[in-house]
C-alpha positions in Angstrom: 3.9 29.0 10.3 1.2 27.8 7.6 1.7 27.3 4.3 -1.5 29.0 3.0 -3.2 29.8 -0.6 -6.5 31.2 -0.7 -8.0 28.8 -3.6 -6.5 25.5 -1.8 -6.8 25.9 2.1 -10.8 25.7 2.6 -12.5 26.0 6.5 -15.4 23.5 5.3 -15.2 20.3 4.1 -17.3 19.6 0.9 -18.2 16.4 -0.3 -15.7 15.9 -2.8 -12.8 18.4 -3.0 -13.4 20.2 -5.8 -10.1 22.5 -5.3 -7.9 19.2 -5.9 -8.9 18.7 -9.3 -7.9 22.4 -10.2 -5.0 23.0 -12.6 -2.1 24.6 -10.4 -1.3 27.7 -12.2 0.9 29.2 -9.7 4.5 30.4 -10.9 7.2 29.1 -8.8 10.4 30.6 -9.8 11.0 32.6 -6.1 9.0 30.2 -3.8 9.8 28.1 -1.0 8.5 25.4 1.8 9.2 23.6 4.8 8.6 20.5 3.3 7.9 19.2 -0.3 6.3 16.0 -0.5 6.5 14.0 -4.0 3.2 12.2 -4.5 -0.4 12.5 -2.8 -0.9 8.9 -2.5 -1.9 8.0 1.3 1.6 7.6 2.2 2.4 11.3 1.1 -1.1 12.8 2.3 -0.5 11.4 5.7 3.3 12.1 6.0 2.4 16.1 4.8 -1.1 15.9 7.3 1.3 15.2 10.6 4.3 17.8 9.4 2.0 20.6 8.5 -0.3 20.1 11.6 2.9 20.6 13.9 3.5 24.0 12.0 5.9 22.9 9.2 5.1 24.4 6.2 4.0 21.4 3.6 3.7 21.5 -0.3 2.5 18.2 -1.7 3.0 18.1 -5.6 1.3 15.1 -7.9 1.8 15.1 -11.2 -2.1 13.8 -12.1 -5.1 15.8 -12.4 -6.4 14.4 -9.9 -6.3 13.0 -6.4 -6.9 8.8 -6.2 -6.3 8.4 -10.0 -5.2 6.5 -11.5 -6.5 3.7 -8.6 -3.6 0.7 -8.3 -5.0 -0.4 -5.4 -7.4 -3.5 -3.9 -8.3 -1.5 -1.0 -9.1 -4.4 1.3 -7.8 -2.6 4.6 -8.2 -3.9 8.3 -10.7 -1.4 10.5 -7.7 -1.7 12.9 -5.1 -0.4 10.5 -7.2 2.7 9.6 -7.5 3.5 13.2 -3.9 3.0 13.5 -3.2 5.9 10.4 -6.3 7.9 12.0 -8.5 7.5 9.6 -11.9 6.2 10.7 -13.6 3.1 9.7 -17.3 4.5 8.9 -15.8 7.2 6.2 -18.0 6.9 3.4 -15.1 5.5 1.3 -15.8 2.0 2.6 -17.9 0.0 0.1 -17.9 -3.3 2.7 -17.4 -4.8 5.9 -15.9 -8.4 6.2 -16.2 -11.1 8.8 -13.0 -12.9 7.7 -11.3 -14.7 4.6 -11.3 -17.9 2.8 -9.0 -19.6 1.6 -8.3 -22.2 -1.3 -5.5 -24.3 -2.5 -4.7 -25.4 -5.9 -7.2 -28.1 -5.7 -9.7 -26.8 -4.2 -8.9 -27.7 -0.2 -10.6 -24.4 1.6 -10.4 -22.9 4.9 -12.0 -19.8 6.6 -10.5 -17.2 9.3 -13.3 -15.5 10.4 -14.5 -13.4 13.7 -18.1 -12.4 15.0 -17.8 -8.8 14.3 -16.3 -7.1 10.9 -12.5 -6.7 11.1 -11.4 -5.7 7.7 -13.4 -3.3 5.0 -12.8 -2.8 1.2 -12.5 0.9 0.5 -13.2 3.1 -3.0 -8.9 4.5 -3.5 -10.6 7.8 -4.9 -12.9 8.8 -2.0 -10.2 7.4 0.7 -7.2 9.7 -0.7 -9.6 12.4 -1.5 -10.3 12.1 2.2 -6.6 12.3 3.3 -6.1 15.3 1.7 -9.1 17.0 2.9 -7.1 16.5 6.3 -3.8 17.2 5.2 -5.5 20.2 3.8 -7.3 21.2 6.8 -4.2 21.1 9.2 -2.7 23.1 6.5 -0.9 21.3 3.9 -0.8 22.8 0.2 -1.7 20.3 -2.8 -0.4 21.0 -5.9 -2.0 18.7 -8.9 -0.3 18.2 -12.1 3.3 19.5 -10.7 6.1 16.6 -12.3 9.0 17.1 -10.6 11.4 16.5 -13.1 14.9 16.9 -11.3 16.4 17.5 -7.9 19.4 18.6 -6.6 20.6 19.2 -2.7 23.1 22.6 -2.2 23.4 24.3 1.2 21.0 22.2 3.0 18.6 23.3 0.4 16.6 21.0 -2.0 16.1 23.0 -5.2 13.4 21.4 -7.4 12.2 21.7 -10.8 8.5 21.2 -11.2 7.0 20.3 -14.8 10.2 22.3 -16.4 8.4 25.7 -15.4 10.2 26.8 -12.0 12.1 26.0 -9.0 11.1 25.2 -5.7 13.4 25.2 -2.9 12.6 23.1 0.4 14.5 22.5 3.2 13.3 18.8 3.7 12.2 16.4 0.7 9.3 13.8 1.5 9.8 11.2 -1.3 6.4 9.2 -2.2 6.4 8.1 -5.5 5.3 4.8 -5.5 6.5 1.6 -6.5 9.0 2.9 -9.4 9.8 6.6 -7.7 11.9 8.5 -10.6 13.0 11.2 -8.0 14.3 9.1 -5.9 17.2 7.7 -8.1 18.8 11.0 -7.9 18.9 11.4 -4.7 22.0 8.6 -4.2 19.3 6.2 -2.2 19.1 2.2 -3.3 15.6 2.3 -4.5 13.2 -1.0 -5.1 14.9 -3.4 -8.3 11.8 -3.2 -10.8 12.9 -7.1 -11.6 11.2 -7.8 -8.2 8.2 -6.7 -8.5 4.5 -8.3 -9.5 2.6 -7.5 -12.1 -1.3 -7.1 -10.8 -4.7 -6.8 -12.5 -8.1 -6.4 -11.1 -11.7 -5.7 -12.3 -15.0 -5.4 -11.0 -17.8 -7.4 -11.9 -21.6 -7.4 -11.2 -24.3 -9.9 -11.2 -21.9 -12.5 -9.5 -22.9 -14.6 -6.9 -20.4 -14.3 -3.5 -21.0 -13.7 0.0 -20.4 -10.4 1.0 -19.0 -11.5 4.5 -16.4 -13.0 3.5 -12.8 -12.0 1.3 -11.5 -15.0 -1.1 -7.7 -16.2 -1.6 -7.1 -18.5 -4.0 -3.2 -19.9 -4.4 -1.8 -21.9 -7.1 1.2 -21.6 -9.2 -0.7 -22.2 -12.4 -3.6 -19.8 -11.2 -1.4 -16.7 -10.1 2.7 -18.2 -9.6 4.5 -16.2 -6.9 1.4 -14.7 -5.5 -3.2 -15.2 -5.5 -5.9 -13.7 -6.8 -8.4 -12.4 -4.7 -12.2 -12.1 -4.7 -13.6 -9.0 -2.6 -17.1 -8.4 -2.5 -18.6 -5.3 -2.9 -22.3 -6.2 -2.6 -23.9 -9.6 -2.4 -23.9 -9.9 -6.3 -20.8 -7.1 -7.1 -17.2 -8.4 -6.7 -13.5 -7.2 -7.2 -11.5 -9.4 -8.6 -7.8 -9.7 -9.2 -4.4 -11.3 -9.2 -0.8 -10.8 -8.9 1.9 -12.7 -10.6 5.8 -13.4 -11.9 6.7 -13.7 -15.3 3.5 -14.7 -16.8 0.5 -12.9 -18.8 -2.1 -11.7 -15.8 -5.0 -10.7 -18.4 -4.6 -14.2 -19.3 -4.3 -15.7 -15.9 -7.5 -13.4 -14.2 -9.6 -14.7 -17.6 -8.9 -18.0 -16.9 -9.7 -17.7 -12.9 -12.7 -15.8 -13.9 -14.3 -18.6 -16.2 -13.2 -21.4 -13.3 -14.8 -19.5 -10.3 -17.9 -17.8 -12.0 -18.5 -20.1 -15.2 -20.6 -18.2 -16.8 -18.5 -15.9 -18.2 -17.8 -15.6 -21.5 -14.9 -13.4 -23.1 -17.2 -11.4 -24.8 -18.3 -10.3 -21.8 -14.7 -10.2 -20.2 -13.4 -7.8 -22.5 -15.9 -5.4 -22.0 -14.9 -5.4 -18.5 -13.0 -1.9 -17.2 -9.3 -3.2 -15.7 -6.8 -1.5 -13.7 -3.4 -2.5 -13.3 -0.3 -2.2 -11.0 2.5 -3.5 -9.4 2.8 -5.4 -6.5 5.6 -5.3 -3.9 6.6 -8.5 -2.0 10.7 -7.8 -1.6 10.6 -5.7 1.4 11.9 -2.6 2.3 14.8 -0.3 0.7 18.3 -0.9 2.7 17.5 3.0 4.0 15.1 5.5 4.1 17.0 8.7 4.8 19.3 10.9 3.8 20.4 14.2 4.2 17.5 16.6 4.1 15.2 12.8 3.1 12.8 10.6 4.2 11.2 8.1 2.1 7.8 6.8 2.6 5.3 4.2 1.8 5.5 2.7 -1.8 8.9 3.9 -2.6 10.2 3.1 0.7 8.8 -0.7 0.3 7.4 -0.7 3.4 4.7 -2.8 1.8 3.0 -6.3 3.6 5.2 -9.0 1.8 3.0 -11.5 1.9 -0.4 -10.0 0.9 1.1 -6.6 -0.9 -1.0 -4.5 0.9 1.3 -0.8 1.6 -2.0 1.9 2.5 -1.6 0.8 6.8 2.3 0.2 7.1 3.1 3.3 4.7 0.5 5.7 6.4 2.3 3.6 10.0 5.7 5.4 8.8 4.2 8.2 7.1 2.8 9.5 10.2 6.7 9.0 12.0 8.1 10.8 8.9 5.7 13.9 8.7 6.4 14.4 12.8 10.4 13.6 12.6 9.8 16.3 9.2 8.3 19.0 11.2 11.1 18.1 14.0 14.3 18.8 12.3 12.3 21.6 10.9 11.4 23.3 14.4 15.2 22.7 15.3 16.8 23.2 12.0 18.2 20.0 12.0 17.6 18.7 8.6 21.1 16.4 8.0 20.8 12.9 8.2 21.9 11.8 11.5 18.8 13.3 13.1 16.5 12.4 10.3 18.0 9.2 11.1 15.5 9.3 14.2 12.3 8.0 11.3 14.4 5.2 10.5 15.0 4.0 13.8 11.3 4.7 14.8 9.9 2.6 12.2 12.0 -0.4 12.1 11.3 -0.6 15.8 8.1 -0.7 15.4 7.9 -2.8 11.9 11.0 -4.7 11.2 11.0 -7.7 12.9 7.2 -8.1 11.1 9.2 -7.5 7.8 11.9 -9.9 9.1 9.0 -13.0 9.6 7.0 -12.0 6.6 9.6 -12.0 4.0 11.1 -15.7 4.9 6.9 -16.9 4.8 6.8 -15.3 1.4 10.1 -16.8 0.3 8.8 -20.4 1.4 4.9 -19.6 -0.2 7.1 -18.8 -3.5 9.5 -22.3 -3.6 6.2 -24.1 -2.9 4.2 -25.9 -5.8 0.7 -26.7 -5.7 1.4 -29.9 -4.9 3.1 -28.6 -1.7 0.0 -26.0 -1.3 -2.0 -28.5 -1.0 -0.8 -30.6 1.6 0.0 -27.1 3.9 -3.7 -26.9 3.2 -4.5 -30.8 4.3 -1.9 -29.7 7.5 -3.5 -26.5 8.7 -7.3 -28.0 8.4 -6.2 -31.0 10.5 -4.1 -29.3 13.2 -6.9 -26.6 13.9 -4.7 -23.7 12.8 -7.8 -21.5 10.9 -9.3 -21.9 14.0 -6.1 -20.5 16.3 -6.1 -17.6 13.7 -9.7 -16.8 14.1 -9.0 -16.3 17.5 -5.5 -15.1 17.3 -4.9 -13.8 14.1 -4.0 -9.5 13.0 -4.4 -8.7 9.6 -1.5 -6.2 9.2 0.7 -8.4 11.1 0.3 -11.5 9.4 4.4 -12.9 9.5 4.2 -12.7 13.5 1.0 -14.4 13.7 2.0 -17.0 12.0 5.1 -17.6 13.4 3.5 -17.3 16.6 0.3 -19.4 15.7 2.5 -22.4 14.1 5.1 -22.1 17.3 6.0 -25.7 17.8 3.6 -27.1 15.0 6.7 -26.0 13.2 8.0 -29.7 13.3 4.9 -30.9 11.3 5.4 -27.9 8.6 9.2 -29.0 7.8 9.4 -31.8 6.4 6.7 -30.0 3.5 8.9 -27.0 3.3 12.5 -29.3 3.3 10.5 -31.1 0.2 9.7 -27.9 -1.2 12.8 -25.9 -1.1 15.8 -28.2 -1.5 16.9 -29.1 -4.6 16.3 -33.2 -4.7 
């Protein structure tokens, strides 16, 4: 059975779903759902898109006015990827197409990966969630917008849930998608992400800027961005995004400084006129376990985020889509205790862990190496031919197995630059 409300279930699809920005005014004291997903992030949209479309009935509650606000988010996804979370590639959300990516070390050394055809695209967040709930919508999923839940509890297989202090909600299954620092989730016993291991990210866009729109830029360097890059993605062939992510360091000051090395014309007066969204970036992995009795975790709050490029929209909406159909499931069979929701765990790590597994031990030798390092990996990779095995080779969301695989017994000539790096003499 559907979850329906006459002012949020719509048969036609407008441009811009007007119902989502519309202040929830319904009284919740005596209601109850299926499923009650925290957070209508992609992650959460998708998870509540695959429950609801198998009959479950799906309440998603975020606690902004709007859908895709505040944006956190790059949005340079792979046209793969999005096929992969069923999303497709030629949505208006995407702002531009890429060839490939360039890369540059500390001083300058540059390779590209590139293919004939586009492979990855740079997305407007807004439009792109706004999208996701349009189909978690359509298959019958109610969105709830500025509904905090403020506290949980689990009693006779029964989540009872207290939205903005108002009401309770009960719901036999809770969908946790928070994000990067989920508050639910800390009361629901689950080891959630340690905030001490997270990056601190800022990006801007910037116009009149001269970059080729073909192509993504990553530039390393522990003085430019330590633990992590900053990133140039084009928009246009004269409007860029432009970031970085980094540990224990100042990034305002950090992207300023990038900015006046790779534009030079930029002045601060013009910098700090300049509109700048923040966020955290997650490069630790994945939390010990997603499930619980009555739980599943997804996306953001789950860390099941790309370690070594911090991207989380393809592998969250990957598990989402496992969650929402292991959520409508245990519904169908009233088995909501953990050793069948257990079943989303499984499914996922089969299909992502040993990805995780690779990409973590890159990223923890990328983070032990300093730019002196950097640059002779750089000086390695352009004289072995390895950009071009990863322009042949290469996948985007699965960047820890193609390397590993790529590198394969070129391992030998990586070592003794990664022994230098990492032991302690």
């Amino acid at each position: 059975m559907l979850l329906k409300h006459n002012s949020h279930i719509h048969t036609a699809l407008p441009s811009i779903p007007t119902f989502l920005r519309e202040k929830s005014k319904v009284a919740m004291e005596t209601e109850e759902v299926d499923v009650a997903v925290i957070g209508a992030g992609p992650s959460g949209l998708i998870a509540a898109r695959e429950a609801s479309l198998r009959g479950a009935r799906v309440l998603v509650l975020e606690e902004h006015e709007e859908i895709g606000l505040p944006c956190h988010c790059a949005g340079l996804l792979s046209m793969k990827g999005l096929g992969e979370i069923d999303v497709p590639s030629n949505g208006r959300y995407v702002q531009n197409r890429f060839r490939g990516a360039r890369f540059f070390s500390p001083s300058n050394l540059s390779f590209t990966v590139e293919r004939e055809e586009g492979v990855a695209c740079v997305v407007d967040r807004y439009l792109l969630d706004n999208f996701l709930a349009e189909q978690a919508s359509r298959n019958g999923s109610l969105i709830r917008l500025n509904s905090r839940v403020k506290t949980v509890e689990y009693r006779d297989e029964r989540w009872l849930l207290n939205v903005n202090g108002h009401g309770w909600l009960r719901a036999r299954l809770l969908i946790d998608a928070e994000g990067a620092l989920p508050k639910v989730l800390d009361a629901t016993g689950l080891k959630t992400l340690d905030a001490k291991n997270l990056l601190r990210g800022l990006q801007t866009e910037i116009k009149e800027v001269d970059v080729d729109p073909d192509f993504v830029e990553i530039h390393l360097g522990n003085r430019l961005a330590p633990n992590f890059f900053a990133w140039v993605i084009p928009l246009n062939d004269e409007t860029a995004r432009i970031g970085l992510a980094c540990r224990d360091s100042n990034p305002r000051d950090l992207l300023f400084k990038f900015m006046r090395k790779r534009f030079g014309n930029i002045d601060d007066e013009n910098l700090r006129h300049l509109s700048f969204r923040s966020g955290l970036v997650i490069t630790c992995g994945p939390i010990e376990r997603t499930y619980n009795d009555g739980l599943l975790v997804v996306g953001d709050s789950a860390g099941q985020v790309k370690p070594i490029t911090g991207g989380g929209v393809i592998f969250g909406g990957i598990c989402a889509k496992i969650a929402g159909r292991v959520a409508s499931e245990a519904i169908k069979n009233n088995k909501v205790g953990g050793d069948f929701l257990k079943k989303y765990e499984d499914e996922w790590r089969a299909k992502l862990q040993k990805e995780f597994r690779t990409a973590l031990l890159v990223r923890r030798v990328l983070d032990k190496l300093s730019d002196k390092h950097l640059d002779k990996l750089f000086s390695l990779i352009i004289r072995e031919g390895i950009d071009e095995i990863l322009s042949r080779e290469g996948d985007m969301d699965f960047q820890g197995t193609t390397i590993s695989k790529v590198i394969g017994w070129r391992i030998l000539k990586f070592l003794p630059i990664i022994f230098r790096a990492i032991l302690p003499f």
